[in-house]
N, C-alpha and C positions, 0 to 999 in steps of 0.2 A: 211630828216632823223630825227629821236627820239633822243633829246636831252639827254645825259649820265648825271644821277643824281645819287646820293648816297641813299640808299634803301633796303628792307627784299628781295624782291625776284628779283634775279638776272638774263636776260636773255642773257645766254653764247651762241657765236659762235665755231664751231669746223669747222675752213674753210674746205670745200669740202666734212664733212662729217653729220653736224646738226646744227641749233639751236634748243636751248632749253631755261627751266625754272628751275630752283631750289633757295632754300632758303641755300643752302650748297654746294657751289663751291669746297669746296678743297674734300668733301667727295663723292658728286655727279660725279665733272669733273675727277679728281686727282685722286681719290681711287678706286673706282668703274669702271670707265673710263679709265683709265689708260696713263691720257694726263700730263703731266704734265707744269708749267708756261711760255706762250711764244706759247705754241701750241695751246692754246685758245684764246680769248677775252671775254669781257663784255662787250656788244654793249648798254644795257639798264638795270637801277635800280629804284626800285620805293616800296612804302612800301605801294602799295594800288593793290591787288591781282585783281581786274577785269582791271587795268592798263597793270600791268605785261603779261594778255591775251591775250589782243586786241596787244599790244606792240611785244607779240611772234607772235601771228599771222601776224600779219603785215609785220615780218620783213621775214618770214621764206617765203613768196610771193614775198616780192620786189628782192630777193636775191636767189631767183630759188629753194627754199627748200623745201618738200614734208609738204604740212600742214598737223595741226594737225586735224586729224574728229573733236575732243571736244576741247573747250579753257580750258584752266590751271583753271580756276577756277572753270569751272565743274565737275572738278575731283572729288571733296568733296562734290557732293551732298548725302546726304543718299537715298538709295534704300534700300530693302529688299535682303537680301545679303544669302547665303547659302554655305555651308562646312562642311566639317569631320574631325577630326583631330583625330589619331590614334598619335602612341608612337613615329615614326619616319615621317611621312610626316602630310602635312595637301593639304584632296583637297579641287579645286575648282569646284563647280559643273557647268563650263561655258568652253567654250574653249580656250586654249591661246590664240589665235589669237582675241578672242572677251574680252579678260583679260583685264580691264581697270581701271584707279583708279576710275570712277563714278561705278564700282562694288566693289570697294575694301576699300572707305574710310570710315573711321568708324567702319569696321570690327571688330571683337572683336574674337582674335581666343585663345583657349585654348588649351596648351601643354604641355607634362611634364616638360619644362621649365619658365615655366608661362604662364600668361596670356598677351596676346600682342595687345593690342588695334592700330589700323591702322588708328592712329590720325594727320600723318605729311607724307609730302611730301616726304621725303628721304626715310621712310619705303615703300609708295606705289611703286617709284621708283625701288626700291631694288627688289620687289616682282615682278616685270615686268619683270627686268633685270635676275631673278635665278627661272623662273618657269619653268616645263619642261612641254610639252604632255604628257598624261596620256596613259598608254597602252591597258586600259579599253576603251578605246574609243574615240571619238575624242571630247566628250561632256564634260569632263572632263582636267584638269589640276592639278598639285600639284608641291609645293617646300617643300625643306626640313627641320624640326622644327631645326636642332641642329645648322643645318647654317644659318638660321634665328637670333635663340639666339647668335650665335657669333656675328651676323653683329648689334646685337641694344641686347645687354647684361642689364639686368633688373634689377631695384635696389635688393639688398636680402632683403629678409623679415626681419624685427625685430625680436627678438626673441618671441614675443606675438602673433606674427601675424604667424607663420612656419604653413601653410598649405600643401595639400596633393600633389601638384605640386611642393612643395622645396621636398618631401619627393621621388619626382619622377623623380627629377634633380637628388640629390645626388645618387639615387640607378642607373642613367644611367652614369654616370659619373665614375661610382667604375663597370660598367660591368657586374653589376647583370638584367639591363634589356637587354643586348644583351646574355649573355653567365649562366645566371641563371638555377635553375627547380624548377617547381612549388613545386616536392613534398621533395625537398630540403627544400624549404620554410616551406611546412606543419611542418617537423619535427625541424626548426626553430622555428615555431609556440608552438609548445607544450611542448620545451625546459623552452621559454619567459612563457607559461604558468604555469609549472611549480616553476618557479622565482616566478611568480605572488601569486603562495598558501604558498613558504616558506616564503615571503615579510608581507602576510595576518597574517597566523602561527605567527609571531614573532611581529603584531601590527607596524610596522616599513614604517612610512608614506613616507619615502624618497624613500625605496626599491620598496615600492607596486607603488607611481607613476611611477618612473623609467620602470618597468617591464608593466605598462598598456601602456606608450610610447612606448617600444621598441614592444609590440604586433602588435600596429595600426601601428607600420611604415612593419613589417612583415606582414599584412594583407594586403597593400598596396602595398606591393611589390608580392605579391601572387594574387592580383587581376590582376596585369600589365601585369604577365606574361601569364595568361589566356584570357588574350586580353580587357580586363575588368577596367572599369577605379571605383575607389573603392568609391567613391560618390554615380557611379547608382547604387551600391549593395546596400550603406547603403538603398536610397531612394528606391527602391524595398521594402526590409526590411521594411521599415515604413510605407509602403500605406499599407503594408499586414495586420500592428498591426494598423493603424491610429484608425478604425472605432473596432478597439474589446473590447469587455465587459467582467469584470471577479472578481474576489475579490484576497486580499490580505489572504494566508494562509501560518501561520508557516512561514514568514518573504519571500515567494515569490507571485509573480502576477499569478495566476490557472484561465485560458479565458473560458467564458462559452461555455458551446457543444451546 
């Protein structure tokens, strides 16, 4: 038998129903799981992850348990990974049943909640445990971003740093991406516009930034609800002007014909 030592990753028994691997027993076994102390054990710790592997395998064979295809440490290899991430779900272009963390580690998935890099063990886990079948097909899988962001909540941005994903939180959070309209937004749009020529009019640098903010977060929320995430606009936008040629006339840019 594998001598019990103290250690990062810990391999828990759940008599009759698994062993496993995690680096986070109470939120792995406890939370997730719904076992709570006395219903499990720690049969094995060790703070060296291809230990931890051979140690699960090993034990989930002497003790009649369905081994794992991959060892614990393969999980994190990187591949070349693929997905979609829309406003409420993100998929995966694989099947759940073939859904593994050696497709998942590393991942880097973007949502109107942030961005969630699939750097630890407890997210991969999480993502295994709350993915569903997709009804597209069976080549496909997806979980859901909002429940994601509850289950691993992301630092907030500094105030230097508010990009168009804080801007994509707070407008789903207030119910303007579920129950909004775009052309609601439009004459939001040209309210903020407005603001922006009386802010101009009056030389008044505080008003005019103010009203150029409150535009991009209105443009941003008028991209969202068009299904649009407001980055490929700008980037559209700018491949179209990247390569144009023009001169400066009477204080604007006039592109050659």
């Amino acid at each position: 038998m594998i001598q019990l030592k103290q250690g990062k990753y810990k391999i828990y028994h759940i008599p009759g129903k698994k062993i496993g691997c995690t680096t986070n027993i109470k939120k792995r076994v406890e939370q997730e799981q719904g076992y709570k102390p006395g219903e499990y054990e720690i049969l094995y710790e060790t703070d060296d992850i291809g230990d931890a592997s051979r140690a699960e395998k090993t034990l989930q064979k002497d003790l009649g348990y369905k081994e794992d295809v991959k060892l614990y440490k393969d999980l994190f290899k990187k591949q070349m990974k693929k997905h979609t991430s829309s406003t409420a779900t993100t998929t995966f272009k694989i099947s759940k049943k073939n859904l593994d963390g050696n497709f998942l580690a590393d991942l880097k998935i973007e949502t109107p909640y942030g961005i969630f890099n699939i750097d630890s063990t407890d997210k991969i886990e999480w993502i295994l445990d709350n993915v569903h079948e997709s009804q597209y097909g069976p080549s496909t899988c997806y979980t859901y971003n909002k429940a994601m962001a509850e289950a691993f909540p992301f630092e907030k941005a500094k105030e230097d740093d508010i990009d168009f994903n804080s801007i994509r939180q707070w407008a789903d959070t207030r119910g303007i991406v579920q129950k909004g309209n775009d052309k609601v937004q439009y004459i939001k749009l040209m309210e903020e516009v407005g603001e922006l020529a009386e802010a101009l009019l009056k030389d008044n640098d505080k008003e005019i930034k103010d009203a150029i903010g409150d535009i991009v977060v209105v443009l941003t929320n008028l991209a969202t609800l068009r299904g649009y995430k407001i980055e490929d606009c700008i980037k559209h936008a700018y491949n179209e002007i990247a390569d144009r040629t023009g001169k400066m006339i009477n204080g604007t840019f006039v592109k050659d014909k």
